[in-house]
SEDO-374978 format. One record per residue (C-alpha): residue in three letters; x, y, z. Coordinates in pm, 1 decimal. Layout:
BEGIN
[site ALA, [X, Y, Z]],
...
//
This chain:
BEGIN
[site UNK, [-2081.2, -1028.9, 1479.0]],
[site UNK, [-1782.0, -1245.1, 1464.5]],
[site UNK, [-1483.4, -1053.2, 1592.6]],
[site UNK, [-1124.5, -1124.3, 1603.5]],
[site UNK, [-848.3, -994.3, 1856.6]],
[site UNK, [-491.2, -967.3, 1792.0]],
[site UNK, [-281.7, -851.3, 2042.9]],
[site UNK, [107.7, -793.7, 2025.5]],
[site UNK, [347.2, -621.4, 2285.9]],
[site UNK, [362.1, -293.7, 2002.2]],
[site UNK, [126.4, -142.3, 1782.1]],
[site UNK, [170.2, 98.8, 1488.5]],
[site UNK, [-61.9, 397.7, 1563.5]],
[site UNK, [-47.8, 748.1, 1373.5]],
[site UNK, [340.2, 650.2, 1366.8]],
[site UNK, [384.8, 580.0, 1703.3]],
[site UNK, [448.8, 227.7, 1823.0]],
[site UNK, [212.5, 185.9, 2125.7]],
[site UNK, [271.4, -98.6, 2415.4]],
[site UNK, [50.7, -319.1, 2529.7]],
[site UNK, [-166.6, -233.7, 2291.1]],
[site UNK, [-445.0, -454.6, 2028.9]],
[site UNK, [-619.6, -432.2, 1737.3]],
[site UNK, [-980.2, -617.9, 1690.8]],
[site UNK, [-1113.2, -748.0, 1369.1]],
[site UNK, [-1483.0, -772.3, 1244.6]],
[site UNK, [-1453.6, -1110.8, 1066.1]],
[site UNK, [-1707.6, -1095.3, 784.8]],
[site UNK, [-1611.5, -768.4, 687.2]],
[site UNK, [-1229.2, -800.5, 698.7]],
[site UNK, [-1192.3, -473.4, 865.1]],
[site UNK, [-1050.7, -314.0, 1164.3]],
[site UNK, [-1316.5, -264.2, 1434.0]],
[site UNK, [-1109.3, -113.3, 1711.2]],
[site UNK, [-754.2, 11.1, 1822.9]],
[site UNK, [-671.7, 29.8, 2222.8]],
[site UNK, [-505.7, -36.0, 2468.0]],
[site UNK, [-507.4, -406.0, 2535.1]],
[site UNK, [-653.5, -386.8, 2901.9]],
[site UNK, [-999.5, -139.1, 2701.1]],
[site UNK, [-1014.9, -417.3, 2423.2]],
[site UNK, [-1055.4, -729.9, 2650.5]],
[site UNK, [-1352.1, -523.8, 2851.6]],
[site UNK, [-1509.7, -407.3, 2536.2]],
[site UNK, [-1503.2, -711.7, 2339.4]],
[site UNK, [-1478.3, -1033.2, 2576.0]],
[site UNK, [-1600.3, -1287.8, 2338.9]],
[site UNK, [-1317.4, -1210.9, 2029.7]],
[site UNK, [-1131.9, -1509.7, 1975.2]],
[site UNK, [-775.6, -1378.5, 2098.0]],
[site UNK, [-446.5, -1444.5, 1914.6]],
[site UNK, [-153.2, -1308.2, 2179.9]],
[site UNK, [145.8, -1213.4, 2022.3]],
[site UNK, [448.8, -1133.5, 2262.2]],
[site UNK, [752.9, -1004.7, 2101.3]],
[site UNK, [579.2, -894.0, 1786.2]],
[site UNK, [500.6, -591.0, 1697.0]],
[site UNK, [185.5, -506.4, 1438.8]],
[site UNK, [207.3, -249.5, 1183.7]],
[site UNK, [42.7, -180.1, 844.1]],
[site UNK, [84.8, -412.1, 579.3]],
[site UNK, [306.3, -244.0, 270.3]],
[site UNK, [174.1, -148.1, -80.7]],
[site UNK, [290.0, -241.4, -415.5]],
[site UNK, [175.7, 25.7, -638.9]],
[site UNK, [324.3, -95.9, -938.4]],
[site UNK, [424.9, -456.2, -1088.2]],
[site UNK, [416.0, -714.9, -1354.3]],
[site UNK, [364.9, -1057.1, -1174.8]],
[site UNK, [423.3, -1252.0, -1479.0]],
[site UNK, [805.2, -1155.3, -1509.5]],
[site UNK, [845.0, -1340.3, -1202.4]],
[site UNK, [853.3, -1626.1, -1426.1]],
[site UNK, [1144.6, -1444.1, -1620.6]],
[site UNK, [1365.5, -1366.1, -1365.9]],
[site UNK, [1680.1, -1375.9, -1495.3]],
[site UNK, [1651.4, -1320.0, -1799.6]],
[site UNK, [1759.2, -993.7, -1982.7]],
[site UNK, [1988.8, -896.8, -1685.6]],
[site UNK, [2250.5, -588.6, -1746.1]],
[site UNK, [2125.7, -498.4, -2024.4]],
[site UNK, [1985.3, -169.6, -2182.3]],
[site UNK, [1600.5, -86.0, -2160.5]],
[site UNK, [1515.9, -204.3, -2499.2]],
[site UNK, [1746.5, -549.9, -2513.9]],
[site UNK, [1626.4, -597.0, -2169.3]],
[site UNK, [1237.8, -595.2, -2337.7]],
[site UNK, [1353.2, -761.7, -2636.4]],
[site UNK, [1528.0, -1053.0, -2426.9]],
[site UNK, [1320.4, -1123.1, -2148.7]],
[site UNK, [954.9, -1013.8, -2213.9]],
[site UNK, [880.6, -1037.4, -2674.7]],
[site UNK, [1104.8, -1361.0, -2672.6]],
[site UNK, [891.4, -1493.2, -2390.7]],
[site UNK, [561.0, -1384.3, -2377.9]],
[site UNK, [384.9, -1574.8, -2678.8]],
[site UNK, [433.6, -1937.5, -2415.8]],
[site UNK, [253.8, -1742.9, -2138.2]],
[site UNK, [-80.9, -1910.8, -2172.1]],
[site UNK, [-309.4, -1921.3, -1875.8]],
[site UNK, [-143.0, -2198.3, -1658.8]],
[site UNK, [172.1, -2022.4, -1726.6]],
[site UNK, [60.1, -1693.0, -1617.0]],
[site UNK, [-106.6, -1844.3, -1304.2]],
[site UNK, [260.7, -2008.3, -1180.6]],
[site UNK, [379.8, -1696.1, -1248.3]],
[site UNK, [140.3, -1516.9, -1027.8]],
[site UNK, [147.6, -1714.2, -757.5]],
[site UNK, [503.6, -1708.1, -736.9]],
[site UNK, [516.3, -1352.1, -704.1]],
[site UNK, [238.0, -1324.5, -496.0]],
[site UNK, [378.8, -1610.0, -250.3]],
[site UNK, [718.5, -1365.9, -262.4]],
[site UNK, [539.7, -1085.9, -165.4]],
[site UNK, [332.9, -1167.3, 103.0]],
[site UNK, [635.2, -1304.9, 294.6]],
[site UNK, [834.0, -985.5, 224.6]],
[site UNK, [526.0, -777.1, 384.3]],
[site UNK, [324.4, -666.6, 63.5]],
[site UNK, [-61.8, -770.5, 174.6]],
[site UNK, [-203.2, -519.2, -156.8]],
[site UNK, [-15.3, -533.3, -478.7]],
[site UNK, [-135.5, -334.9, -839.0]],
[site UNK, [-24.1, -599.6, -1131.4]],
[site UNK, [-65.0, -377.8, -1427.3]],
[site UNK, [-110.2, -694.0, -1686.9]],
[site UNK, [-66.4, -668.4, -2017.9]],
[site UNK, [-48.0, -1064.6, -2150.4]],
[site UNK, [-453.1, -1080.9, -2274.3]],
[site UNK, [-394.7, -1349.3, -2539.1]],
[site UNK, [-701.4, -1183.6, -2765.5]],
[site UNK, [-891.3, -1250.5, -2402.2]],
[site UNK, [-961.9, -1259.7, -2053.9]],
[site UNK, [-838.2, -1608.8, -1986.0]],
[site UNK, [-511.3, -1493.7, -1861.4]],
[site UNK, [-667.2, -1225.5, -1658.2]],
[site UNK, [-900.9, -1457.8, -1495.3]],
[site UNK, [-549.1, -1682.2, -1397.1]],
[site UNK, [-404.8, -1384.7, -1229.3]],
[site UNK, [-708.8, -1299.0, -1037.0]],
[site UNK, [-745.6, -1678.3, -905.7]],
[site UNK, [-363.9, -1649.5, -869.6]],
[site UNK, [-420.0, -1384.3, -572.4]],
[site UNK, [-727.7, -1581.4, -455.1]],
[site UNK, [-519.1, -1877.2, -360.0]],
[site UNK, [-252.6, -1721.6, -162.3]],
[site UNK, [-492.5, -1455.3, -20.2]],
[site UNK, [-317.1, -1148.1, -139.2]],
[site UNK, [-517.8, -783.1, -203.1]],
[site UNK, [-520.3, -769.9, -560.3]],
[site UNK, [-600.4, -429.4, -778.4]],
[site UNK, [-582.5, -571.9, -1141.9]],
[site UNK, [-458.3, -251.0, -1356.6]],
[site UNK, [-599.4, -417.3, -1698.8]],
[site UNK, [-340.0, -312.7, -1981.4]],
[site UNK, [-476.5, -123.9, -2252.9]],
[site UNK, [-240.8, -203.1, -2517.3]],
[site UNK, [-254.2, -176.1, -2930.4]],
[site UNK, [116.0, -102.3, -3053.4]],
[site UNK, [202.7, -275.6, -3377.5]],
[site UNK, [534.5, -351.3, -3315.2]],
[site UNK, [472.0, -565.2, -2975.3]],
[site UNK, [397.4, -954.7, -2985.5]],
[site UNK, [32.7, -1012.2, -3054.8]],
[site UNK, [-11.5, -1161.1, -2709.6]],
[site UNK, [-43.5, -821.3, -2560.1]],
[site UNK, [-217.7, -609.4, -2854.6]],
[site UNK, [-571.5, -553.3, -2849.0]],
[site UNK, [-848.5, -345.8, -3043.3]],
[site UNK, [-950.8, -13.9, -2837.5]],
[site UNK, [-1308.6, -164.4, -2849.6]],
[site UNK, [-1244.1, -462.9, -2756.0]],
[site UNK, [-948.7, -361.4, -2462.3]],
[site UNK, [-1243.3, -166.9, -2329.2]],
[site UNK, [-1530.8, -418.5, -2338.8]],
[site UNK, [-1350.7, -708.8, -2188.3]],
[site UNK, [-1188.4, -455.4, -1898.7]],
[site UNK, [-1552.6, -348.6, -1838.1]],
[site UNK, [-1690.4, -737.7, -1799.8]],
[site UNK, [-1383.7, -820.9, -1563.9]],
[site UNK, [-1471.2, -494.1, -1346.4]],
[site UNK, [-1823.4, -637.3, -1338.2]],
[site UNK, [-1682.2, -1068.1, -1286.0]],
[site UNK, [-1528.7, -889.1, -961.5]],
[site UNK, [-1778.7, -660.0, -831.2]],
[site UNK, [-1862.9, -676.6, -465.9]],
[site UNK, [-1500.3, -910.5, -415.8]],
[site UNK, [-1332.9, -702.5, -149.5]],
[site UNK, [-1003.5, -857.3, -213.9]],
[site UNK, [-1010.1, -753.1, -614.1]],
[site UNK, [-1059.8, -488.3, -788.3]],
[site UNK, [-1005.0, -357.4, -1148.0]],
[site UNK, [-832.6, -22.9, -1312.9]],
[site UNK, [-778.7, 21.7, -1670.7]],
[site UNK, [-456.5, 113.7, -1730.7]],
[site UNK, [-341.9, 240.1, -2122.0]],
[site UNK, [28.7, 128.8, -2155.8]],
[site UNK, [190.1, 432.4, -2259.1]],
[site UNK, [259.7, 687.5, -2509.8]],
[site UNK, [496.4, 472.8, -2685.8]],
[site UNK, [217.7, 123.6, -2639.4]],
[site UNK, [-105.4, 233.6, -2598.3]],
[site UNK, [-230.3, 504.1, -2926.7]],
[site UNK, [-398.1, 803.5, -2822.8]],
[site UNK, [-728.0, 659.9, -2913.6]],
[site UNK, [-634.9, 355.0, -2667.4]],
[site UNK, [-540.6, 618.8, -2439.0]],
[site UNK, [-865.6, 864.9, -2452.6]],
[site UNK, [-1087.6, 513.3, -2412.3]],
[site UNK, [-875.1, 434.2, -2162.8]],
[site UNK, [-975.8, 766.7, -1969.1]],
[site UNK, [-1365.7, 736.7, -2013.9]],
[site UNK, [-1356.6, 426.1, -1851.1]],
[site UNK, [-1217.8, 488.6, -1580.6]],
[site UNK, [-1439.3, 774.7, -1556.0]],
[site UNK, [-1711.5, 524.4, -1600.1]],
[site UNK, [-1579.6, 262.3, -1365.2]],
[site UNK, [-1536.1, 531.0, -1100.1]],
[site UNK, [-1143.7, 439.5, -1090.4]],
[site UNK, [-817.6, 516.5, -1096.0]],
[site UNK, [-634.5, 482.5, -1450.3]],
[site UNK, [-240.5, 390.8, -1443.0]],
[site UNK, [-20.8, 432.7, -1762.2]],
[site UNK, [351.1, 444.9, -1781.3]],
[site UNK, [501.8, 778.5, -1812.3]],
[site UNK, [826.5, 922.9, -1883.2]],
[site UNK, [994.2, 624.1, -1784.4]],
[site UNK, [1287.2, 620.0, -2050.9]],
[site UNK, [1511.1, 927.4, -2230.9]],
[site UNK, [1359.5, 755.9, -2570.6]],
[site UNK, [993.6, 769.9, -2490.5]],
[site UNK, [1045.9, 1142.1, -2416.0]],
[site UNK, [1243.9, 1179.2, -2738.0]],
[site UNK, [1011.4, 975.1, -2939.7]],
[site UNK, [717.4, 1202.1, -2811.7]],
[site UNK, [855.0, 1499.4, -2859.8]],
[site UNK, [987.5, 1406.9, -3228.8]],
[site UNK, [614.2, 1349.7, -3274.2]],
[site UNK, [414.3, 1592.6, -3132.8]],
[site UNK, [672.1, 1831.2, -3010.4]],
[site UNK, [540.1, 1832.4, -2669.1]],
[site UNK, [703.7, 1625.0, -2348.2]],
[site UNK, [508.6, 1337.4, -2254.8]],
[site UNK, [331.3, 1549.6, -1945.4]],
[site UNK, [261.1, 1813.3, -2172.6]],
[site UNK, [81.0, 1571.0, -2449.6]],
[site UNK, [-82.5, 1364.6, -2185.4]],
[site UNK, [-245.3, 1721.1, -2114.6]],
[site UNK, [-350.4, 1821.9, -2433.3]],
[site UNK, [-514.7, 1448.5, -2495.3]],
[site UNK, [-727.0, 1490.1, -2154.9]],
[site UNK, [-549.3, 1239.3, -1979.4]],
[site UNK, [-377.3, 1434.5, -1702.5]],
[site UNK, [-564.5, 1401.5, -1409.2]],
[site UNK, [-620.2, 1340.8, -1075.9]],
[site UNK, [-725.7, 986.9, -1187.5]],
[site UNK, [-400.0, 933.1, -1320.6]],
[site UNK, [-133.2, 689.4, -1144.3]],
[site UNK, [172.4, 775.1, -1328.6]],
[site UNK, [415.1, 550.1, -1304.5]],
[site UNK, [818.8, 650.7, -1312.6]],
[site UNK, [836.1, 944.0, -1422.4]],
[site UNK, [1172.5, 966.8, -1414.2]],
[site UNK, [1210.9, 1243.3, -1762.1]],
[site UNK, [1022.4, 1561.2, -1614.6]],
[site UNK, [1144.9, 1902.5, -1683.2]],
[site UNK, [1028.4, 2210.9, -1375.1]],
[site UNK, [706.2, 2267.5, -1604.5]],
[site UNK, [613.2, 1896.6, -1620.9]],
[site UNK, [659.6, 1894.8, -1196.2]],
[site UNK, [436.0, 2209.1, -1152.6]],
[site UNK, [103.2, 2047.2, -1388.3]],
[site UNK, [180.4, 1712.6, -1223.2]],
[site UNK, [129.4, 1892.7, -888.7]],
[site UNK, [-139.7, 2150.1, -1070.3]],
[site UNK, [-377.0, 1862.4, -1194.4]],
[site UNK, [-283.8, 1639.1, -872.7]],
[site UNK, [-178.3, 1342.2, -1043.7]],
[site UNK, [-62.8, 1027.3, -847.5]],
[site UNK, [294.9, 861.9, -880.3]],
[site UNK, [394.9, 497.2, -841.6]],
[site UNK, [737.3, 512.0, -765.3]],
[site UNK, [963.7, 220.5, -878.5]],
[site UNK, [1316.7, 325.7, -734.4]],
[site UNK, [1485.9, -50.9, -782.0]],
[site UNK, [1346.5, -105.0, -1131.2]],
[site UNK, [1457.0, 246.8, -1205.9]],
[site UNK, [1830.3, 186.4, -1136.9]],
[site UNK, [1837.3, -202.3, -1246.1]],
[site UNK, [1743.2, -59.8, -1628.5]],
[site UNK, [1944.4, 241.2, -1589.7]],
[site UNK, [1635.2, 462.7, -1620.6]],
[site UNK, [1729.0, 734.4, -1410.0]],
[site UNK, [1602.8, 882.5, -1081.1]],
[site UNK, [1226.0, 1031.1, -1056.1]],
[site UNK, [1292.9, 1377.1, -928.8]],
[site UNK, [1037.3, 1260.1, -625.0]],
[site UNK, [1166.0, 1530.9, -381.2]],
[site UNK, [1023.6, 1814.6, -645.6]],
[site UNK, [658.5, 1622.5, -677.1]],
[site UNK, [587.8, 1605.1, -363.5]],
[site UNK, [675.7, 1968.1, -309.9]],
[site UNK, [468.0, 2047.5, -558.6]],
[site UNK, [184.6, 1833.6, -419.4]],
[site UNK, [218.6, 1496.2, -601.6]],
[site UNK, [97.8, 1223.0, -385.0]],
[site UNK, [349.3, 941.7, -434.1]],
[site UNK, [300.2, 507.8, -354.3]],
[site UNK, [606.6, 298.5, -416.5]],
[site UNK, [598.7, -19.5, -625.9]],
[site UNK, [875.5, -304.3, -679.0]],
[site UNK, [780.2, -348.5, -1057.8]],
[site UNK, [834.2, -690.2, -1199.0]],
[site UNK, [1044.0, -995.4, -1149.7]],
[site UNK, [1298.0, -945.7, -1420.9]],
[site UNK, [1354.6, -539.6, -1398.5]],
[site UNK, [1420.8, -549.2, -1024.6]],
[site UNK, [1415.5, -949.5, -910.0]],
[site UNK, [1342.9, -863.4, -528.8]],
[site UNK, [973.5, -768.1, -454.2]],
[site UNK, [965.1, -622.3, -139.5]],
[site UNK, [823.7, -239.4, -38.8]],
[site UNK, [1048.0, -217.6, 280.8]],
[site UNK, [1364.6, -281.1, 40.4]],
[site UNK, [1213.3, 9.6, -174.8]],
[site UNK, [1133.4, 232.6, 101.5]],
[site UNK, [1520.7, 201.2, 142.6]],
[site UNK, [1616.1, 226.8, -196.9]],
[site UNK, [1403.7, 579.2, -242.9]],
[site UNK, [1543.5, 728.8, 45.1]],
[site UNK, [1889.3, 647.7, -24.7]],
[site UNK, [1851.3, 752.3, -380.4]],
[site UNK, [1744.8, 1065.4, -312.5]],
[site UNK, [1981.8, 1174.8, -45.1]],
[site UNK, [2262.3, 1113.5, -268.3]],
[site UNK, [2093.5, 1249.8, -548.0]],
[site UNK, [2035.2, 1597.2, -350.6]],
[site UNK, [2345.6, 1539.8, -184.7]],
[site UNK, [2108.6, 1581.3, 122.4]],
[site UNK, [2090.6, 1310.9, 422.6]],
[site UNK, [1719.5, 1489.7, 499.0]],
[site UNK, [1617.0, 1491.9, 118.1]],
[site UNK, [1348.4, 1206.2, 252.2]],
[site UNK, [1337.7, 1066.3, 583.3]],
[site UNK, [1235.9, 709.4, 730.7]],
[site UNK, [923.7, 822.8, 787.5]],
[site UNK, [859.4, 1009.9, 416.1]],
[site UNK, [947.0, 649.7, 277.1]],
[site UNK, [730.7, 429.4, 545.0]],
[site UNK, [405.1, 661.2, 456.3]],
[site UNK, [470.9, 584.2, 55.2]],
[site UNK, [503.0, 245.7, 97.4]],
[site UNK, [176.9, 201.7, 334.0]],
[site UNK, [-93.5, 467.3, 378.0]],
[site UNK, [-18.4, 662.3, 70.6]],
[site UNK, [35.7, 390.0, -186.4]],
[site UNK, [-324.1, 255.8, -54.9]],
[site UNK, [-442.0, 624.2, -102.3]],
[site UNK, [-285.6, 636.8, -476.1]],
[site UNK, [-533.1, 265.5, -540.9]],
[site UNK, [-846.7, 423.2, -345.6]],
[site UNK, [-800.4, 129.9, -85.8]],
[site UNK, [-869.7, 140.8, 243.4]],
[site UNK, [-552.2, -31.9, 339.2]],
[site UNK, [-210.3, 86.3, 456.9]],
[site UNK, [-281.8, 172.9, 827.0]],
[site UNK, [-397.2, 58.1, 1163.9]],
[site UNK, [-696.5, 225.7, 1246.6]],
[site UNK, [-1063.2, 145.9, 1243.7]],
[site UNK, [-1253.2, 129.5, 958.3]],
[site UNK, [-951.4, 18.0, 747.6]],
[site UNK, [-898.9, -312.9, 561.9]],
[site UNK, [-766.0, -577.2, 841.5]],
[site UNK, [-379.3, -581.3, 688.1]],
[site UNK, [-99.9, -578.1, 869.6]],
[site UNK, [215.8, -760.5, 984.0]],
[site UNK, [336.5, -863.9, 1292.5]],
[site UNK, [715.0, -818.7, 1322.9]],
[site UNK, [944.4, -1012.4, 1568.9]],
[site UNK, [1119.5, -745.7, 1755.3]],
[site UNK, [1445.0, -972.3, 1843.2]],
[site UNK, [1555.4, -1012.0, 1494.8]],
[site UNK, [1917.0, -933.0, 1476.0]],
[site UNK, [1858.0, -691.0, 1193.5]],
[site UNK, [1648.6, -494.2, 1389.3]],
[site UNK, [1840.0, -511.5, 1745.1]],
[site UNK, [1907.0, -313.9, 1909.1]],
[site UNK, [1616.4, -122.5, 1949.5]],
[site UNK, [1326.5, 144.1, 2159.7]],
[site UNK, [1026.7, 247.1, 2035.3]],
[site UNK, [1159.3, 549.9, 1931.6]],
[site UNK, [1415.2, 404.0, 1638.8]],
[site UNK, [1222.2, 66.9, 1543.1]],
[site UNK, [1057.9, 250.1, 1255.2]],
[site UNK, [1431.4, 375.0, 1149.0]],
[site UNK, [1552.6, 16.1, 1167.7]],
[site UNK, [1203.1, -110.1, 973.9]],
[site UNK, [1322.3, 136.1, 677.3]],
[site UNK, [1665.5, 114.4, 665.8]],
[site UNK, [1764.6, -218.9, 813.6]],
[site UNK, [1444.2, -484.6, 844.6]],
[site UNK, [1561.2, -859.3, 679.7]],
[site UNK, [1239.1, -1025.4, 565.4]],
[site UNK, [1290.2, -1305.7, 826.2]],
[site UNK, [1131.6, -1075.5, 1087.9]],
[site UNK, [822.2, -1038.0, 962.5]],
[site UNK, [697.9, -1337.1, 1164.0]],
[site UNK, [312.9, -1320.5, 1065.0]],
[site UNK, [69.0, -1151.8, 756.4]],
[site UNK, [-284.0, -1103.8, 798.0]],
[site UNK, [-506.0, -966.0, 524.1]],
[site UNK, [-899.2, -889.2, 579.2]],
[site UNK, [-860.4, -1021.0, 913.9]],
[site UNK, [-730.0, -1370.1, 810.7]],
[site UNK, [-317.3, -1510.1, 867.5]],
[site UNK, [-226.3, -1571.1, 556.5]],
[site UNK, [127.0, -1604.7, 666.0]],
[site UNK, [210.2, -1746.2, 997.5]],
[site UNK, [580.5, -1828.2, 1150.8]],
[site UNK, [690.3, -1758.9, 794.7]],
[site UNK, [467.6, -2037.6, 621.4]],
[site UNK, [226.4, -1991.8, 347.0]],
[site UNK, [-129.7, -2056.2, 481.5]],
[site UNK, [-302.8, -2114.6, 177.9]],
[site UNK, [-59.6, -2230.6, -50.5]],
[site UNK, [253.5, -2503.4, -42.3]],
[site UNK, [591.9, -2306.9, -69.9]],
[site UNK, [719.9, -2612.2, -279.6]],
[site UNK, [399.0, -2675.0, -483.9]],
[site UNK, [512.8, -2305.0, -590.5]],
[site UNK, [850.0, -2349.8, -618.5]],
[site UNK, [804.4, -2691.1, -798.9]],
[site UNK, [561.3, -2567.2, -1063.9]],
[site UNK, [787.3, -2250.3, -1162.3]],
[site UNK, [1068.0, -2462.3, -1192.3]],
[site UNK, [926.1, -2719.0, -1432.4]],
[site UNK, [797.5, -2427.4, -1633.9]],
[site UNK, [1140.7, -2292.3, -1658.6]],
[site UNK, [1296.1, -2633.8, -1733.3]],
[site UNK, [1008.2, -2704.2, -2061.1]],
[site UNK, [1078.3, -2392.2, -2184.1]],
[site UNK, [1463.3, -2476.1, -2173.4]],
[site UNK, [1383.9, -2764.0, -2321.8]],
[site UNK, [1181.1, -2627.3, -2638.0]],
[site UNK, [1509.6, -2416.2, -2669.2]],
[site UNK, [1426.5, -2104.8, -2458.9]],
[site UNK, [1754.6, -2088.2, -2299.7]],
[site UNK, [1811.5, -1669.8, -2199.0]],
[site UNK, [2036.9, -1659.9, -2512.5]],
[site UNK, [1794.8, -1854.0, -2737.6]],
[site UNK, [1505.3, -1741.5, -2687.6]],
[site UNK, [1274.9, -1703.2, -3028.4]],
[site UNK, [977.7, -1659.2, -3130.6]],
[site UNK, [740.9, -1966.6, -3152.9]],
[site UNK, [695.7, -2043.6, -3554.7]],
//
């Protein structure tokens, strides 16, 4: 058994940081074997190939539980704007050129982003199918190459009034989702979740097949809910219910369910999210950069909503990093309550790690054996996190971390990230294709105030 150890001057444990301590790595399974003291380690395990790491300190990798890699590609584009311009603008203009090569630049640019801002498992929920799974295949080989955790939320999508690039029959949403669950089976860096738009994009019968397969699949389902003031008006005009109260009546409120916003909730709404222990990706940035609103988070997880945070996509929050959202929820919410203790450093850390990997069923988002080998090591004399003890460093990880420190990534075991380079993948093969996409497109007269769609 092939074993790998790692040890740092701190360690991450049960949210204390622990000196002098190491964490050991069973190579072919990508998992955590063990978590000691460093002096225990070296006598249990004497023949791990040793990586010593003074200054750092480990600690989980963070969790995306919610984004659109594509829009990297868009970034940009559709900025201060209202909700539906800002669709209009920067995704319907756009998204008929997003063929597979497209969508692959796009993903490994936001991938590449990620991992160097501390995400090692990200949720794309994708939605640009083309009639087929091409483009899905070019996001999955997108997170293969830079070695990023990938769980693809496949899109179930059939509005009429969005670009045909994204609409698909119910039978055939479901069939292809099905084969791509099977492509990846047994991958333990992919995974697949169906994921029915929303009320307003996916119909009810979308949303019911939606439901059964995950069922079937033995997954989580993610739809967006409540996000906007005119999806709840909209529903209600329609079926005179909110959109909690709907998704009830259809079946499709249930612990299965990763909901994400839910900004619009009224006190019943809260209580049957808690009630029928539906999950909650959390998208605090995106929320504020369309004007959205604030998710009433401090009432879900009283009421026993388990909550993950997520960055969303390139062009309705342009950073992608969970630490910066970690900051962004807890500041929202103290000034929203009007409460410094609404949510605290730690509240924040736990979405953004062990509970957003709980919301995906992963086995990532802590230090501890048996988990998925992710986690960062952090260089401890960064001025944005001096000065420091043991007992503030999480404090200054929330609320003050630049992404500069994080010095190394490792996912499954393997740096994917070291001294702030790319292992897998050239920074300026990245940076060189995304440009030249965004320079064609300008040229084919797809400036951000001409953008039309292709005849």
């Amino acid at each position: 058994m092939g074993l790998k150890a790692f040890y740092p001057e701190w360690v991450l444990v049960e949210g204390k940081f622990r000196a002098n301590h190491g964490v050991v790595v069973e190579t072919a399974s990508g998992r955590i074997a063990a978590v000691d003291a460093e002096p225990v380690l070296r006598r249990r395990h004497p023949r791990a190939a040793v990586s010593k790491w003074p200054g750092l300190a480990v600690v989980p990798g963070t969790v995306n539980s919610h984004t659109h890699s594509f829009q990297h590609l868009l970034r940009g584009l559709g900025s201060d704007a209202p909700f539906l311009a800002w669709r209009d603008a920067a995704l319907y203009r756009t998204a008929p050129w997003l063929d597979a090569q497209a969508i692959c630049t796009g993903a490994r640019l936001a991938f590449s982003d990620m991992l160097l801002s501390g995400i090692t498992t990200v949720a794309d929920f994708f939605y640009v199918h083309r009639d087929g799974l091409e483009n899905d295949r070019a996001v999955i080989q997108a997170a293969r190459e830079v070695g990023i955790r990938l769980v693809f939320a496949r899109c179930l999508y059939d509005w009429p009034g969005a670009p045909d690039a994204y609409r698909e029959r119910v039978d055939d949403a479901v069939q292809r989702t099905r084969a791509l669950a099977q492509e990846v089976q047994g991958d333990p860096l992919v995974s697949v979740h169906p994921a029915p738009h929303s009320l307003h994009g996916a119909s009810d019968e979308m949303i019911a097949a939606g439901v059964r397969l995950a069922q079937e699949l033995d997954t989580p389902y993610h739809m967006h809910v409540a996000e906007e003031p005119f999806e709840v008006a909209e529903t209600r005009q329609r079926t005179g219910k909110t959109p909690v109260q709907y998704l009830a009546q259809l079946g499709a409120l249930t612990s299965r369910l990763i909901a994400v916003h839910l900004v619009w909730l009224d006190a019943a709404d809260i209580a049957r999210l808690g009630q029928t222990r539906t999950r909650l990706a959390y998208c605090p940035s995106s929320n504020m950069f369309l004007a959205d609103g604030v998710t009433p988070v401090v009432s879900l997880l009283k009421a026993g909503v388990l909550v993950g945070l997520g960055t969303d996509g390139g062009c309705s929050n342009n950073r992608a990093s969970i630490f910066e959202e970690m900051r962004m929820a807890a500041l929202l919410q103290k000034v929203t309550h009007l409460d410094a203790t609404a949510l605290s450093a730690e509240d924040v850390f736990a979405m953004g790690t062990g509970a957003g990997a709980e919301i995906l069923e992963s086995s990532a988002g802590r230090i501890a054996p048996g988990a998925w080998a992710d986690f960062l090591a952090i260089d401890t004399s960064h001025l944005s996190l001096t000065p420091w003890t043991p007992e503030v460093l999480l404090n200054n990880l929330v609320y003050a971390l630049q992404p500069e420190a994080i010095r190394h990534v490792v996912v499954g075991g393997r740096i994917v990230v070291r001294d702030r380079r790319l292992m897998l993948t050239p920074l300026g093969a990245i940076h060189g294709d995304a440009q030249a996409l965004r320079a064609e497109w300008q040229s084919r007269g797809l400036a951000p105030s001409e953008a039309q769609t292709p005849s």
